[in-house]
C-alpha positions in Angstrom: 0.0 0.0 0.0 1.4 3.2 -1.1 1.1 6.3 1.5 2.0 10.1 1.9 3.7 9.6 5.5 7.5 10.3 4.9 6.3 13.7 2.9 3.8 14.2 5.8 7.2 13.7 8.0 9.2 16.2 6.5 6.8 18.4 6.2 6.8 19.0 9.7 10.7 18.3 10.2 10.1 15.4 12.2 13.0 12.1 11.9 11.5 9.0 11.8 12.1 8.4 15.1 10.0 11.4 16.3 7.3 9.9 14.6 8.3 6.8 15.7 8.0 8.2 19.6 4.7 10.4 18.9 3.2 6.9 17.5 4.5 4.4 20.3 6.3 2.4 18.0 9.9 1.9 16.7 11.4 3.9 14.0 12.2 0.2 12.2 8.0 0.0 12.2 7.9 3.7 10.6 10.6 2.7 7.9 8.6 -0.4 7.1 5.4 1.8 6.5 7.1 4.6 4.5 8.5 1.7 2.1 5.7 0.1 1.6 7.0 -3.1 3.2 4.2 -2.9 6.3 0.9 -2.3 6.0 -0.1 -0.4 9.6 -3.3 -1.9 11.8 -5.8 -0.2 11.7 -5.8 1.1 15.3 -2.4 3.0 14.2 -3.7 4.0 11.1 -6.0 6.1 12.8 -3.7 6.9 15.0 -1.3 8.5 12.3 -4.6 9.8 10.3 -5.2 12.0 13.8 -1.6 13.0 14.1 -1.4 14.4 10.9 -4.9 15.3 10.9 -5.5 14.2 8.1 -8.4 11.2 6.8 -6.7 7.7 6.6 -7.9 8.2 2.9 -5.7 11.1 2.3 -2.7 9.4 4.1 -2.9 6.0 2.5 -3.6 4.8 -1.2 -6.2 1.6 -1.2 -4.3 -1.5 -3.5 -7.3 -1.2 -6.1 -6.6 2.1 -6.4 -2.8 1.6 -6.9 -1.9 2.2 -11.0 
């Protein structure tokens, strides 16, 4: 799944481990999700949608909707 969080990041000048800390999880767990290789639960989905306040929608690109 394709998302918008390491421009989301540097927008607000934040490493990937202050992410990592705001979210309660590691900075390997952020990595993972800015490269695609993890997909987040849902819980920290809308954990990260609320963050960013932003919609999960605007955050993260559904599979179908991948080109």
């Amino acid at each position: 799944m394709k998302n918008r969080l390491k421009i989301l990041r540097a927008e607000r000048d934040w490493s990937q481990g202050d992410l990592a800390e705001r979210l309660e999880v590691s900075r390997q767990s952020v990595n993972a999700i800015e490269t695609g290789r993890y997909d987040p639960s849902l819980p920290l989905a809308f954990k990260i949608a609320e963050l960013f306040d932003r919609s999960i929608e605007d955050i993260f690109t559904s599979p179908s909707q991948e080109v």
